[in-house]
C-alpha positions in Angstrom: -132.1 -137.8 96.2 -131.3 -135.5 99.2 -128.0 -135.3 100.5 -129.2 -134.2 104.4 -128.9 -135.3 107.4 -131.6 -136.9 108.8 -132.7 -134.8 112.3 -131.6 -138.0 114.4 -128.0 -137.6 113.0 -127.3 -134.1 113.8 -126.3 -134.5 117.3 -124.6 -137.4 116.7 -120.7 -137.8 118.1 -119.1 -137.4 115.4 -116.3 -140.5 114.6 -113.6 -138.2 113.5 -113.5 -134.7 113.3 -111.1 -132.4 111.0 -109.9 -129.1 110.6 -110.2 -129.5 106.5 -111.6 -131.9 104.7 -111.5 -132.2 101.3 -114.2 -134.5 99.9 -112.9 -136.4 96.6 -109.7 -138.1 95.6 -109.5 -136.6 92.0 -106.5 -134.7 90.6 -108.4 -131.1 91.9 -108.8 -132.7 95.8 -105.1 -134.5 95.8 -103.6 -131.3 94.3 -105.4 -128.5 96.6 -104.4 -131.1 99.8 -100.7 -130.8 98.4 -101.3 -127.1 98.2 -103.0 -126.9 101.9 -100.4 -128.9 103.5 -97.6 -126.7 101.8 -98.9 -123.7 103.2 -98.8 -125.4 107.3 -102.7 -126.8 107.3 -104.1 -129.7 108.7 -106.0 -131.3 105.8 -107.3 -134.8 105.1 -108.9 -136.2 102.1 -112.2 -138.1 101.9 -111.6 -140.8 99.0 -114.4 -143.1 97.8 -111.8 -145.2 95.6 -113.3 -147.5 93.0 -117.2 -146.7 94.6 -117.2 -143.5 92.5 -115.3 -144.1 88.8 -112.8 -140.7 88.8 -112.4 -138.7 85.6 -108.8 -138.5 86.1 -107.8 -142.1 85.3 -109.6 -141.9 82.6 -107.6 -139.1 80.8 -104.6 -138.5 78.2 -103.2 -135.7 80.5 -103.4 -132.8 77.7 -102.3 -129.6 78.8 -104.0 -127.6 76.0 -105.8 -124.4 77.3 -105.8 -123.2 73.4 -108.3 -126.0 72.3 -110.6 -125.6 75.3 -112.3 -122.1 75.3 -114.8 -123.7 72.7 -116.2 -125.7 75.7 -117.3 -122.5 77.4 -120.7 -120.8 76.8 -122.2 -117.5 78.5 -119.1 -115.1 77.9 -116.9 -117.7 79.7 -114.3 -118.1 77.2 -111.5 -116.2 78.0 -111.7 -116.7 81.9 -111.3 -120.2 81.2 -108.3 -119.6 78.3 -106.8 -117.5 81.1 -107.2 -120.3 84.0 -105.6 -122.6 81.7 -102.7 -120.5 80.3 -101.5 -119.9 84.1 -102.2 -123.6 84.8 -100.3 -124.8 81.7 -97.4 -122.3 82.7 -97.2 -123.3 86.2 -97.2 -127.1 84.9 -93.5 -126.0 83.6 -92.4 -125.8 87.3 -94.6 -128.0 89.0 -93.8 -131.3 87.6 -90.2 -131.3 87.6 -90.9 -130.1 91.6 -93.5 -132.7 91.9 -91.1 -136.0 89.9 -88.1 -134.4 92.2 -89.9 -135.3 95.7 -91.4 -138.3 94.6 -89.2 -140.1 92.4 -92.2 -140.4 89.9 -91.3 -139.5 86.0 -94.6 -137.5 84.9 -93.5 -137.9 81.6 -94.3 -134.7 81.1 -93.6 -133.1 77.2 -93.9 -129.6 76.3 -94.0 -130.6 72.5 -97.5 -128.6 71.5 -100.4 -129.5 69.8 -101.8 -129.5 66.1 -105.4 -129.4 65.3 -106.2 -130.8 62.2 -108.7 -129.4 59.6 -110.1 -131.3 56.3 -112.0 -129.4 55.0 -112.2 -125.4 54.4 -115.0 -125.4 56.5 -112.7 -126.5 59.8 -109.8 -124.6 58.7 -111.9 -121.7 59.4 -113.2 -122.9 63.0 -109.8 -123.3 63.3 -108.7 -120.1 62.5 -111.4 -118.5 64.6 -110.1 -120.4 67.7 -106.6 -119.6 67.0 -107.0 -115.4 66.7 -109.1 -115.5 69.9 -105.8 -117.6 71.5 -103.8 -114.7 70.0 -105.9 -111.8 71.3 -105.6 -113.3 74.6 -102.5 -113.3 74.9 -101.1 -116.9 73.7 -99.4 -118.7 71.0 -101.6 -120.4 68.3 -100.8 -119.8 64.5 -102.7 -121.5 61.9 -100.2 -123.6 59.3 -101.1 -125.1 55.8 -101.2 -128.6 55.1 -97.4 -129.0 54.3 -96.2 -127.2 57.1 -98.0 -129.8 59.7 -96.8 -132.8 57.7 -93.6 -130.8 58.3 -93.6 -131.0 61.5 -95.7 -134.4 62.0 -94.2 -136.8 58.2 -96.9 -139.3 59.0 -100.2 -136.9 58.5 -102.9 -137.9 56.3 -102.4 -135.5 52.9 -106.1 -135.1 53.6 -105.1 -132.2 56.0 -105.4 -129.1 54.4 -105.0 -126.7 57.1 -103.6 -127.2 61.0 -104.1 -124.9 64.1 -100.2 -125.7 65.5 -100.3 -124.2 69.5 -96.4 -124.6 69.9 -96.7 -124.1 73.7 -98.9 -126.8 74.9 -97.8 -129.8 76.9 -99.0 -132.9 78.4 -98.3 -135.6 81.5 -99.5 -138.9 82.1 -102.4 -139.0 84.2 -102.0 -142.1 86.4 -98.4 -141.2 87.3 -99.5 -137.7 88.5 -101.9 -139.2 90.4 -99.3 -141.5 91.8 -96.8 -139.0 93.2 -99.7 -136.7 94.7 -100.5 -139.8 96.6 -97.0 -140.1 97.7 -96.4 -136.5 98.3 -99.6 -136.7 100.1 -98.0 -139.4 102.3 -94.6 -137.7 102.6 -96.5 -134.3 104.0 -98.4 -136.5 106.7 -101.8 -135.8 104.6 -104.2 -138.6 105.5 -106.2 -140.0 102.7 -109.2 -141.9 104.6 -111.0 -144.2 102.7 -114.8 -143.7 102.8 -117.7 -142.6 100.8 -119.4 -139.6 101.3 -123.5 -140.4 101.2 -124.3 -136.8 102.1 -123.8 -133.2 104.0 -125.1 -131.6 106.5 -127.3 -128.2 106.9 -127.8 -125.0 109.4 -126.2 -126.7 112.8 -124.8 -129.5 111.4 -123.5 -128.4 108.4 -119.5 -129.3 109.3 -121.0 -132.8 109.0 -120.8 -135.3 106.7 -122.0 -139.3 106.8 -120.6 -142.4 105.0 -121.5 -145.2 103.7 -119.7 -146.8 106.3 -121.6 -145.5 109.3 -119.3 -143.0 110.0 -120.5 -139.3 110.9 -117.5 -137.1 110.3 -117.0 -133.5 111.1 -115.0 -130.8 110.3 -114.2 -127.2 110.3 -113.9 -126.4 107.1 -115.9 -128.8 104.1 -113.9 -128.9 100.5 -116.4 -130.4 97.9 -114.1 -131.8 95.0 -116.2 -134.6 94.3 -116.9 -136.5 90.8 -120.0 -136.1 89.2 -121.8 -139.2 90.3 -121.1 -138.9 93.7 -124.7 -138.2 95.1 -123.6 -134.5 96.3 -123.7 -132.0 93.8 -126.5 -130.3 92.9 -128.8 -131.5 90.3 -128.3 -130.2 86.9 -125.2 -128.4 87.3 -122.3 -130.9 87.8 -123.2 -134.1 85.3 -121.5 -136.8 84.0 -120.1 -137.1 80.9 -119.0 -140.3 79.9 -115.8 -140.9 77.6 -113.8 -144.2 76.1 -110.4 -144.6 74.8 -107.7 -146.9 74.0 -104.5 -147.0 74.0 -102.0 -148.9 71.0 -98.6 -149.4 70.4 -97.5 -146.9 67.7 -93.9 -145.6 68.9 -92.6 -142.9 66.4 -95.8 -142.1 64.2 -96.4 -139.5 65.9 -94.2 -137.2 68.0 -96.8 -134.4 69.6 -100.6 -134.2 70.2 -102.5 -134.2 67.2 -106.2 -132.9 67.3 -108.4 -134.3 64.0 -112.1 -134.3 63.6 -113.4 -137.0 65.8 -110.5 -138.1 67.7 -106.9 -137.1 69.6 -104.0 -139.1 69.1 -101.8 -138.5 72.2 -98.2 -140.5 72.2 -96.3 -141.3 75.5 -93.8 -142.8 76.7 -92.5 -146.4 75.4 -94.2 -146.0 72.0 -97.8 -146.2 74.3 -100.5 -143.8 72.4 -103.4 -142.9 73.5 -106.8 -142.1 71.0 -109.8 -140.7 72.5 -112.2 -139.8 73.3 -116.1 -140.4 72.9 -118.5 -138.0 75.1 -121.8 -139.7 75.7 -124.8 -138.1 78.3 -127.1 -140.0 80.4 -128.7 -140.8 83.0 -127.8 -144.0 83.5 -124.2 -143.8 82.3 -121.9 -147.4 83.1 -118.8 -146.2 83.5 -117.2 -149.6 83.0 -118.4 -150.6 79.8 -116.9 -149.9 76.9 -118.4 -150.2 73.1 -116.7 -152.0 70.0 -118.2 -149.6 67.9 -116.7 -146.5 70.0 -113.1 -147.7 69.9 -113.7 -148.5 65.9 -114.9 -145.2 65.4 -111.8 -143.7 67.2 -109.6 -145.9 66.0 -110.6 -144.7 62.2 -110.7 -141.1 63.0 -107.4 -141.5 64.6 -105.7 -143.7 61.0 -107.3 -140.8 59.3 -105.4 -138.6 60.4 -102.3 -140.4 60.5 -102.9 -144.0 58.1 -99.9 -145.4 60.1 -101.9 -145.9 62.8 -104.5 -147.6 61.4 -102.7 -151.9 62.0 -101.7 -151.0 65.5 -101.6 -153.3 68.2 -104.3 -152.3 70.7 -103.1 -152.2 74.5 -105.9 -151.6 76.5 -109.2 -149.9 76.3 -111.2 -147.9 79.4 -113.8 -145.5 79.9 -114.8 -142.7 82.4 -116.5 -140.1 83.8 -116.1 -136.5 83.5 -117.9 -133.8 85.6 -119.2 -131.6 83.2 -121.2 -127.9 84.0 -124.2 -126.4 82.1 -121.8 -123.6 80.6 -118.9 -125.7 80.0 -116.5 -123.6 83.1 -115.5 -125.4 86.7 -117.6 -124.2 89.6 -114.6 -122.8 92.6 -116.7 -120.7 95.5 -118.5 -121.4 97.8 -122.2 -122.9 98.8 -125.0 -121.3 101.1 -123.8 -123.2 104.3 -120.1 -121.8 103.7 -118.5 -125.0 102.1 -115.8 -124.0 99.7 -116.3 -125.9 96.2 -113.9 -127.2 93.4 -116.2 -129.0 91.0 -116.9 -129.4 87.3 -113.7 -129.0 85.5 -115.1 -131.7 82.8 -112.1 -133.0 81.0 -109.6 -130.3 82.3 -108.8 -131.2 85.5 -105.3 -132.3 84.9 -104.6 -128.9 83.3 -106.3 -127.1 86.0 -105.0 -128.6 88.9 -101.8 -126.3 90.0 -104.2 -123.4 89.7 -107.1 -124.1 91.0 -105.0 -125.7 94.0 -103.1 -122.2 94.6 -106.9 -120.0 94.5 -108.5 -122.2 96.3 -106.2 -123.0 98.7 -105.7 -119.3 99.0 -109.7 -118.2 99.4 -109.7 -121.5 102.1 -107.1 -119.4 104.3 -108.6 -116.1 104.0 -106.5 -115.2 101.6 -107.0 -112.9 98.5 -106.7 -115.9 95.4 -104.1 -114.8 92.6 -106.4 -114.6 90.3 -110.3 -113.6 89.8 -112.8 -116.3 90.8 -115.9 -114.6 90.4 -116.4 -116.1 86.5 -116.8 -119.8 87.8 -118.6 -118.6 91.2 -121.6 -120.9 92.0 -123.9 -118.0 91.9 -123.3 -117.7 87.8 -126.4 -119.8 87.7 -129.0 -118.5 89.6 -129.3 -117.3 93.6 -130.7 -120.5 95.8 -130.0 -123.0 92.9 -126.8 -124.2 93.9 -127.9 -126.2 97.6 -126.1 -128.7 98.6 -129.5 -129.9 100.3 -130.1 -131.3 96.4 -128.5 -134.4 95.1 -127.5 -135.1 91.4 
């Protein structure tokens, strides 16, 4: 798939024309509008809604940089420890900020996270991930067995060992998404409701076409879009799928707990939330979700804490996440100048404030606050990254 204009397009009036436009309603386009419009530009946001499934709804809303370097290949590691520490520590300020315009409770906890271990065999990944935390600069001890039923009664005795990251937090996803739409609204941000079908190149590459029939155009071009969306490159941004549920478990457990082969994430009202499955396809449906997945979960998850196991289920979902070949988001820009904030897999709640505040930054000719050459497009080769190529 191609994701050109055709020649008899290119001189086409366009139907609206922007000075940014950010293509893709996920927690990274919402959060750098936010960011844009703070800062006195004229942004608008190109939503495809339910057309293209979002990763965002489908997450638990961990803010747990210490437990996410492991996704990174190719040296990557620490830049993406680092862009999540500063995320997770501008999370501190940013949702109190965010709930105080809004009037929407974020639920946000800054309770940590333990990661459970079995065996002596995961104690020692464990251990491995928590003195690269340390060497970087955060807060990640490894405890024994009795110290996390310490902090967390209801553990299995089957933990032996626990990576406890007393600095990690969480929010829930679908109310943060809710109050960026209203702040959206309450800065005069317009979200318009249309589905990208493609971009365009050389002279008309300000354009973009919908499904609807619309040509747009704008100055500048944000591509934040999902990984099924038909416009990144092929190869580089693919979709991940995930399922979860969600039970009723109030006061088994009172912080993120990590085990082999599932989290168990509590929120508010005794809701708590076990995930997640990662499945890669082709063909991935997004809506269906397996009996055998949530069983799996669900056992993983009474594992590690046996009062789980008779829970009332609530709901079950799946999603999509937009994951890279090396594991790191992709924040540059393309060949035809479009700036890019793609690929942040199953991170994109945690990265959101800062990505927002480099990108935004790099949009206005700015110098960003921190270095973005680790997740520059070019990482994977000159020419292969053209948004001429569909995914």
């Amino acid at each position: 798939m191609t994701t050109r204009l055709s020649p008899a397009k290119r001189m086409d009036m366009p139907s609206r024309v922007f000075d940014i436009a950010i293509i893709g309603g996920g927690v990274i386009g919402l959060t750098l509008a936010r960011e844009l419009g703070g800062r006195g530009a004229k942004v608008a946001v190109i939503d495809a809604g339910a057309a293209v499934p979002q990763a965002t709804v489908a997450a638990a809303g961990m803010l747990a940089p210490s437990f996410e370097t492991c996704a990174a290949f190719g040296g990557l590691a620490e830049p993406l420890y680092r862009l999540g520490a500063r995320s997770l520590a501008m999370w501190r300020d940013y949702a109190p900020a965010l709930e105080d315009e809004t009037g929407v409770i974020l639920d946000y906890r800054r309770d940590g996270t333990l990661g459970l271990a079995y065996r002596d065999a995961q104690a020692e990944d464990l251990a491995k991930q928590a003195a690269l935390v340390k060497n970087l600069g955060g807060a990640a001890e490894m405890i024994s067995g009795d110290e996390a039923r310490a902090l967390e009664p209801a553990l299995s005795n089957e933990v032996v060992a626990a990576l406890h990251a007393p600095e990690d937090a969480q929010v829930d996803p679908r109310h943060v998404m809710s109050a960026l739409r209203i702040s959206l609204k309450n800065r005069d941000i317009e979200i318009v409701h249309a589905r990208v079908l493609s971009l365009g190149e050389g002279a008309a590459a300000g354009q973009f076409a919908c499904a609807e029939g619309d040509v747009f155009e704008a100055q500048t071009i944000v591509l934040a879009a999902g990984a099924v969306s038909g416009l990144t490159p092929m190869g580089l941004v693919y979709p991940v799928k995930g399922e979860a549920t969600a039970i009723a478990a109030e006061g088994v457990v009172t912080r993120v707990v990590r085990a082999p082969g599932a989290y168990i994430c509590p929120k508010a009202g005794g809701r708590v939330v076990i995930g997640a499955t990662e499945e890669l396809g082709p063909l991935l449906d997004h809506h269906s979700v397996s009996d055998a997945a949530i069983a799996g979960l669900r056992a993983n998850a009474a594992r590690a804490a046996p009062g789980l196991s008779s829970a009332q289920e609530l709901e079950r979902w799946a999603g999509l996440r937009p994951g890279t070949p090396d594991g790191a988001p992709i924040m540059g820009r393309d060949k035809e100048g479009r700036f890019l904030a793609l690929g942040h897999y199953r991170n994109g709640i945690l990265h959101a404030p800062a990505a927002a505040e480099a990108m935004a930054a790099l949009i206005l000719g700015e110098t960003p606050p921190f270095d973005l050459a680790p997740f520059n497009p070019s990482r994977f080769g000159p020419g292969r990254f053209s948004p001429g190529q569909g995914g």
